[in-house]
C-alpha positions as CSV (number, residue, x, y, z in Angstrom):
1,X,0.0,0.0,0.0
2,X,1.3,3.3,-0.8
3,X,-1.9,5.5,0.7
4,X,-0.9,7.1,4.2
5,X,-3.5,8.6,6.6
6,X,-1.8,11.8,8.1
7,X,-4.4,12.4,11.1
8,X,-4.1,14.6,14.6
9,X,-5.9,14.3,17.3
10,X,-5.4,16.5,20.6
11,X,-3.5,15.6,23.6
12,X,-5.2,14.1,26.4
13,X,-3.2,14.6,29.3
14,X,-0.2,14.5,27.3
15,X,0.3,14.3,23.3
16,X,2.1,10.5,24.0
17,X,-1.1,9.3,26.1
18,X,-2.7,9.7,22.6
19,X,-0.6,8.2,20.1
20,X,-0.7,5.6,22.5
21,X,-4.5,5.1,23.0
22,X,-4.8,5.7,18.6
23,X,-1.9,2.9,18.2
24,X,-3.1,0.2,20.7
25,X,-7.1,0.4,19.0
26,X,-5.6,0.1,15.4
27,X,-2.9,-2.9,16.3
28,X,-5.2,-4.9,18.8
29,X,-6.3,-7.4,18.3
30,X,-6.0,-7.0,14.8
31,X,-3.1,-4.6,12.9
32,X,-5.7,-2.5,10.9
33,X,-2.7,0.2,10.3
34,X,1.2,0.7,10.6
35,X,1.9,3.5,12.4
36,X,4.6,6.3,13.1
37,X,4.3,9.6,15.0
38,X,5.1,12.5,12.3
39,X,7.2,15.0,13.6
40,X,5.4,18.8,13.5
41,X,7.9,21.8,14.8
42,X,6.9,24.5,17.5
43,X,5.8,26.3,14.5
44,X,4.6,30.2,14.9
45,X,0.7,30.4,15.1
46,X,0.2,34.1,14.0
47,X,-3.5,35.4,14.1
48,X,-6.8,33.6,14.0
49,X,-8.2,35.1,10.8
50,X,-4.5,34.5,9.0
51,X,-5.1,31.0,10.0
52,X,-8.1,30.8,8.4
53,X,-6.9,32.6,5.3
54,X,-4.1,30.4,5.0
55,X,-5.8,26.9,5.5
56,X,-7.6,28.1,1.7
57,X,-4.1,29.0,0.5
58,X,-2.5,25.8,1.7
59,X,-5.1,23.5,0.1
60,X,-4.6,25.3,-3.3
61,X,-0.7,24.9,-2.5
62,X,-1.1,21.4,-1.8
63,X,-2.9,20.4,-5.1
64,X,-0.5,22.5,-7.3
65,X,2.7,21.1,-5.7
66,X,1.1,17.3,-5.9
67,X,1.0,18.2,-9.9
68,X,4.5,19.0,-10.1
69,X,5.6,16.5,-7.9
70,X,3.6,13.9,-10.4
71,X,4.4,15.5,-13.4
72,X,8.5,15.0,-12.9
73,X,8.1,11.8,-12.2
74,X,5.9,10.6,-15.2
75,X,8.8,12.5,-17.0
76,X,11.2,10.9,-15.5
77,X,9.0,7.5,-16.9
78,X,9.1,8.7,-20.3
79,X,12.7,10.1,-20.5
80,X,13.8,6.6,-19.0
81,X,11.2,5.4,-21.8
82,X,9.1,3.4,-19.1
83,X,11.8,0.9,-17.2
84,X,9.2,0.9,-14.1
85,X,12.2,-0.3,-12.2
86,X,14.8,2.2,-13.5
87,X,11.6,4.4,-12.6
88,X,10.9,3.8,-9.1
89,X,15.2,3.8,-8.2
90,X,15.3,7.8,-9.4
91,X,12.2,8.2,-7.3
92,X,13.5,9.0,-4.1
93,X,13.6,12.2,-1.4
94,X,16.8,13.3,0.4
95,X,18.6,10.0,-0.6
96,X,16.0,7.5,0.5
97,X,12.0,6.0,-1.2
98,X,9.7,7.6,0.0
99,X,7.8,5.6,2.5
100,X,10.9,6.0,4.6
101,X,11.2,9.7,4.2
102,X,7.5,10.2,5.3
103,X,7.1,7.9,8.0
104,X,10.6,9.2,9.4
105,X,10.0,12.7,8.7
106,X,11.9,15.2,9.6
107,X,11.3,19.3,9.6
108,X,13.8,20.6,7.2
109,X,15.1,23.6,9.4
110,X,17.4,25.3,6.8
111,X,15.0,25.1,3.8
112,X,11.9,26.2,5.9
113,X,13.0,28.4,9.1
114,X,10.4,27.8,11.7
115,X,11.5,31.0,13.0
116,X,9.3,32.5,10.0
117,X,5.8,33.1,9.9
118,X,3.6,30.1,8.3
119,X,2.6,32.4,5.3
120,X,6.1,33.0,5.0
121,X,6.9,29.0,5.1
122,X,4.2,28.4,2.5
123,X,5.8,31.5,0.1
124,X,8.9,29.9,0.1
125,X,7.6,26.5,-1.1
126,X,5.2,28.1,-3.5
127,X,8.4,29.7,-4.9
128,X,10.6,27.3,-4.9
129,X,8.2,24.6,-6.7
130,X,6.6,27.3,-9.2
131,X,10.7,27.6,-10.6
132,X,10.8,23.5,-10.6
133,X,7.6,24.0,-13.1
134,X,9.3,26.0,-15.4
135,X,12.1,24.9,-15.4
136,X,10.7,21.6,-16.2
137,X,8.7,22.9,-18.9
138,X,11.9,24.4,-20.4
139,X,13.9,21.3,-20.7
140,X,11.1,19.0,-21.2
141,X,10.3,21.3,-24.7
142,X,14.2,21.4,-25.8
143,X,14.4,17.1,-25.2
144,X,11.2,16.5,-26.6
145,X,12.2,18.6,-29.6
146,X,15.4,16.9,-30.1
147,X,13.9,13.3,-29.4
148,X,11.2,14.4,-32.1
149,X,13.5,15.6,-35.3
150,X,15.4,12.3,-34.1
151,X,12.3,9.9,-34.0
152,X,11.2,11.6,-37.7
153,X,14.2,10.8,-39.4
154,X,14.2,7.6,-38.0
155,X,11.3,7.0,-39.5
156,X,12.1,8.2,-42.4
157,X,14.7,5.6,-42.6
158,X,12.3,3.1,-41.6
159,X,9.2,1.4,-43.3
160,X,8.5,0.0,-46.5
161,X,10.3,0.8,-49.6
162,X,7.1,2.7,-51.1
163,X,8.2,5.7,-48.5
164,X,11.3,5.2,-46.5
165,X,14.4,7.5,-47.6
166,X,16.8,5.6,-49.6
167,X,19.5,7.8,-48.7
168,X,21.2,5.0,-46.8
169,X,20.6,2.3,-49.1
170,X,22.0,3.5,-52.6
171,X,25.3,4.2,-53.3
172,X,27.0,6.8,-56.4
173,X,28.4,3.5,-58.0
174,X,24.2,2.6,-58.7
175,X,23.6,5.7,-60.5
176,X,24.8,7.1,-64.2
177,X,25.2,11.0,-63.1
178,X,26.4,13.8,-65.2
179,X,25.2,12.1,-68.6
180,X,23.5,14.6,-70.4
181,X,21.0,11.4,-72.2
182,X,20.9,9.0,-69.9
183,X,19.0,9.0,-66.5
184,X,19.2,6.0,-63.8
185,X,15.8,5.6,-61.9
186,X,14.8,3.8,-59.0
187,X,11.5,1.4,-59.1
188,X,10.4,-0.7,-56.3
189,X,9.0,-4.7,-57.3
190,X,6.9,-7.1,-55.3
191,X,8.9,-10.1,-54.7
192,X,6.1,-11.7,-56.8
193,X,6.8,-9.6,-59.7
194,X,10.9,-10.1,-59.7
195,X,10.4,-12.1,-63.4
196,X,8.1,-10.0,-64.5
197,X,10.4,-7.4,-64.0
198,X,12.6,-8.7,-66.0
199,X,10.7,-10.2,-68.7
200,X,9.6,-6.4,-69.3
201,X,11.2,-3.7,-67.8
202,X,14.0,-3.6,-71.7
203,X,10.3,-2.9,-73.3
204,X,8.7,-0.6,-70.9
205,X,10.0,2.3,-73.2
206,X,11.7,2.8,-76.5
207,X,15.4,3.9,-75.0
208,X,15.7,1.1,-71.8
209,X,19.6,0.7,-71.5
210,X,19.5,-3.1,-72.3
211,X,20.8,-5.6,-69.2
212,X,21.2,-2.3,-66.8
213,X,18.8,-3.3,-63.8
214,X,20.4,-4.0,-60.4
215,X,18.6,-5.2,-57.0
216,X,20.1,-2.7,-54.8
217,X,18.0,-3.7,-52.0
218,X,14.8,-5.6,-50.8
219,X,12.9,-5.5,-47.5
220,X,10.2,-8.7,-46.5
221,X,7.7,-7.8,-49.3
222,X,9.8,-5.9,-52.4
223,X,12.7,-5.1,-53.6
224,X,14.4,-1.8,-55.1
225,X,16.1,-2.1,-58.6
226,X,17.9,0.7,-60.6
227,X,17.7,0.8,-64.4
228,X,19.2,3.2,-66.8
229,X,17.4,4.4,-69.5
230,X,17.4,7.9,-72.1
231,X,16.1,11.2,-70.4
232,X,13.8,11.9,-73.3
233,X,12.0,8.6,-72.3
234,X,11.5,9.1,-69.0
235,X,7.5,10.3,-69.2
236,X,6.7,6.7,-71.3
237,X,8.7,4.9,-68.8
238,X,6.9,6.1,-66.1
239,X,3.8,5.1,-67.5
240,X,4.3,2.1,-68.5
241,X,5.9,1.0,-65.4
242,X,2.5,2.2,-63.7
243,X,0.7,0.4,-66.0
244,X,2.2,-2.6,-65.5
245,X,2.1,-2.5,-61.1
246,X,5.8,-1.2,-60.6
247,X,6.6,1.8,-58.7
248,X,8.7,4.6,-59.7
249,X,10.5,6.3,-56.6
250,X,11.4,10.1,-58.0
251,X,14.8,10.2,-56.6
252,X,18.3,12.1,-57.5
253,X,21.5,11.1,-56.2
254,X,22.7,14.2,-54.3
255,X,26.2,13.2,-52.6
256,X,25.6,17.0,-50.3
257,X,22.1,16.0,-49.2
258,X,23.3,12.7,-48.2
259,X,25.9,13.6,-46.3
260,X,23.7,16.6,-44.7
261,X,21.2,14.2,-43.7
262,X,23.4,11.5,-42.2
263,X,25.4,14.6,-40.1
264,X,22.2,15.4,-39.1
265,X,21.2,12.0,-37.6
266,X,24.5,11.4,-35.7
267,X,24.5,15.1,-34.4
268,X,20.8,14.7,-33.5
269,X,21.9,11.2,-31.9
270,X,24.9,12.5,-30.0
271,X,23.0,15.8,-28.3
272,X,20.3,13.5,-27.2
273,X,22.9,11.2,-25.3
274,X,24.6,14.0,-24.2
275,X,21.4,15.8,-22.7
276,X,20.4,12.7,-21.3
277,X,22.3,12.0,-18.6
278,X,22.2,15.4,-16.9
279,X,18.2,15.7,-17.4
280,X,17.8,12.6,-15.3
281,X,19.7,13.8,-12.8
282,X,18.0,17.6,-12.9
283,X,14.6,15.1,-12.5
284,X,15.9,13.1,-9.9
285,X,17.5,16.3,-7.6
286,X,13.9,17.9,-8.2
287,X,12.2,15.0,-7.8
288,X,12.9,14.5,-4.5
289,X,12.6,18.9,-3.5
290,X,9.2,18.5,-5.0
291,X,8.3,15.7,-3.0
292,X,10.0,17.2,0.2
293,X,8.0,20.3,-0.6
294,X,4.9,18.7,-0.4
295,X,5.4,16.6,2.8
296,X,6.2,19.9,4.3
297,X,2.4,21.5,3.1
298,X,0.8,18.3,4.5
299,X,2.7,19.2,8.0
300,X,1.5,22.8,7.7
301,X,-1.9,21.9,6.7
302,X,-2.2,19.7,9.7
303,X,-0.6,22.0,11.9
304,X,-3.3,25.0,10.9
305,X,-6.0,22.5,10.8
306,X,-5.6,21.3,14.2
307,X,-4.9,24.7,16.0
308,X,-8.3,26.1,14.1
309,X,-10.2,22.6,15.3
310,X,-8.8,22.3,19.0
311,X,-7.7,26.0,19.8
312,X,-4.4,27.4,21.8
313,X,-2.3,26.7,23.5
314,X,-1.4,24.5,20.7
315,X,-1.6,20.5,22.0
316,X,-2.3,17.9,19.4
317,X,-0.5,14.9,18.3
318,X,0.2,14.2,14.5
319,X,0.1,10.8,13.6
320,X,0.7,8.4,10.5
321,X,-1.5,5.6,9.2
322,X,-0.6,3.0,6.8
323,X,-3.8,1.6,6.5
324,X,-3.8,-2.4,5.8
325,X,-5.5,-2.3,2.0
326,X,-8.0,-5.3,3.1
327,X,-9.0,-3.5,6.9
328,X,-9.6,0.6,5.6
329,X,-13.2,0.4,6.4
330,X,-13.1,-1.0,9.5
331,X,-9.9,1.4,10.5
332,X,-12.5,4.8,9.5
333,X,-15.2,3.1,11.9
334,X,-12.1,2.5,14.5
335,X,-11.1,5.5,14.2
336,X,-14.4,7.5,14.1
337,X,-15.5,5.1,17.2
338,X,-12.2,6.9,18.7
339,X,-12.7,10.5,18.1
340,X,-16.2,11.4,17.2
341,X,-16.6,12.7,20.9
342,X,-14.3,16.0,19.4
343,X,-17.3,16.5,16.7
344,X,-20.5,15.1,17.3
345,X,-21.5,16.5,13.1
346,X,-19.0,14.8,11.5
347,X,-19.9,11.6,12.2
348,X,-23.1,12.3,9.3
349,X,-20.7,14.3,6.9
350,X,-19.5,11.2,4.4
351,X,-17.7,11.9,1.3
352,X,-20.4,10.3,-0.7
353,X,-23.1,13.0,0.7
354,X,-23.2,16.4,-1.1
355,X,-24.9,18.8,1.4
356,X,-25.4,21.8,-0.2
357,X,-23.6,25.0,0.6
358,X,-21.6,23.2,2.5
359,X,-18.3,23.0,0.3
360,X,-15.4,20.9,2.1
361,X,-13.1,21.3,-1.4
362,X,-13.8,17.6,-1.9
363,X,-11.5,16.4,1.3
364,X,-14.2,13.9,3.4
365,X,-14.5,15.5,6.9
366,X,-14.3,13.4,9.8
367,X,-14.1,14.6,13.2
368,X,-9.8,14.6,13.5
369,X,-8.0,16.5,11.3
370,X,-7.1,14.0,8.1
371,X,-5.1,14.3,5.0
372,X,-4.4,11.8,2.6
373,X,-0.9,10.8,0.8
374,X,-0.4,8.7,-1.7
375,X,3.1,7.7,-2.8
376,X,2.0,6.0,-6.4
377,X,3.8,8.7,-8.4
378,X,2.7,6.9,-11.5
379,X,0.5,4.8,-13.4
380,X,2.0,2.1,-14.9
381,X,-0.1,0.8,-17.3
């Protein structure tokens, strides 16, 4: 399971009296939950209505930094071109997967001064993630740009011999060049029509060099043969060749083209090599600030929450749930057997019942303070 329940509850007579009371009814006698106490700093309460403000801002914060956090890692999927493995070993935060980091969180004192005000705490993250966005959004256009003009004239190497390039398949001994009569053309043949081909091809058109076709090359279902033949005779040729199921390919040996294209595909090749191994590591590094970004919104949302729920002087106990897939139902009615004495009208709010007017921004309300995490970063088809 990678779904967390971050929850708070206040303290009884002291915050440990109730982690202990919340672990003891979710372990016995059956483990509904695995849980770990999630470290919140003495963190600076500031006014009542900035509390209220903020809990709105934080929400908004939370969703948009979520995004980000999802969107670098199902980039980090398609730069590594979907090696879920290869995947889920970039995935980490500060050095370690992420189930450790959160149910061993830590407050990140230099990143996030608790000495600051929570707005303040919440700018800095809102900052620092909005510059991970663009930046991502940057570098994401140049390699997909790069991967693009790459995967094009790979295709265009690629395919049958109706359309692919035949740059890298004919060679200046195939052709007659600088003749100012004679032409050599390019015509691709079903492997079923190889003796017709050359039964008829001499009689195709008046001036057909006798005994000048060549199979150059031939993929599973044709093959491409040169023949050489007068300029002026080139219309009839084509013609007939139609006529008779053969395909002309309209195509003039130009050694500079050639050679452009083929610089093109190496340089192409080698600057997506190049940029690849520093974009993983830019996704990786901001990868796991994303993430840490976000864990640090869920500790400030659950900080607010709980001081706007239970009032000052601040006493609460953050706590974190794995939930046991099979037992989540019964671990809500556990837990809502545990608390509902702190709200007596939760216990009819469910997510499934719209009430009108009453807008809880889609989170379901229960009567502790809850948040959800979940770690799946991606979807793996």
């Amino acid at each position: 399971m990678t779904e967390f329940w971050l929850i708070s509850a206040p303290g009884d007579k002291t915050c440990q009296q109730t982690w202990d009371k919340m672990n003891v009814t979710t372990t016995r006698p059956t483990v509904l939950s695995t849980n770990n106490k999630f470290n919140i700093p003495d963190l600076k309460v500031g006014t009542l209505d900035v509390l209220v403000g903020l809990s709105d801002e934080l929400a908004k914060l939370d969703a948009f930094v979520e995004g980000v956090v999802k969107k670098v890692a199902t980039y980090m999927a398609d730069v590594l071109e979907d090696s879920r493995d290869k995947v889920q070993e970039n995935l980490l935060a500060n050095g370690v997967d992420l189930i450790t980091y959160i149910t061993r969180f830590q407050w990140d004192m230099a990143k996030y001064p608790i000495k600051q005000s929570l707005k303040n705490i919440s700018e800095i993250v809102s900052k620092q993630v909005t510059q991970i966005d663009n930046d991502l959004k940057a570098r994401a256009s140049a390699y997909n740009n790069l991967k693009g003009n790459l995967q094009n004239l790979e295709r265009k190497n690629a395919g049958s011999l109706m359309t692919r390039s035949l740059a890298d398949i004919v060679k200046k001994d195939d052709f007659v060049l600088d003749s100012e009569y004679l032409i050599t053309m390019l015509v691709v043949v079903q492997k079923t029509g190889y003796g017709d081909w050359q039964k008829t091809y001499e009689t195709l058109a008046e001036m057909v060099v006798p005994r000048s076709t060549n199979l150059l090359f031939e993929d599973t279902e044709s093959g491409l043969f040169s023949v050489t033949l007068f300029r002026k005779a080139v219309d009839d040729f084509k013609h007939k060749a139609r006529e008779n199921k053969f395909t002309v390919r309209e195509f003039q040996y130009n050694e500079e083209e050639l050679k452009a294209d083929k610089e093109e595909m190496t340089r192409l090749s080698t600057d997506k090599k190049k940029q690849f191994g520093p974009l993983v590591r830019w996704l990786k590094v901001n990868f796991s600030e994303a993430f840490i970004a976000w864990i640090h919104i869920k500790a400030l949302r659950v900080f607010v929450e709980s001081v706007l729920r239970y009032g000052l002087p601040v006493n609460f106990q953050a706590m974190l749930l794995q939930p046991n897939k099979k037992n989540m139902k019964k671990l809500r009615e556990v837990l809502n057997d545990l608390y509902k004495h702190l709200d007596s009208s939760a216990a009819i709010i469910d997510a499934a019942m719209d009430i009108p007017g009453l807008n809880l921004s889609q989170q379901e309300y229960y009567p502790y303070v809850y948040y959800k995490i979940d770690c799946n970063m991606l979807d793996f088809k």
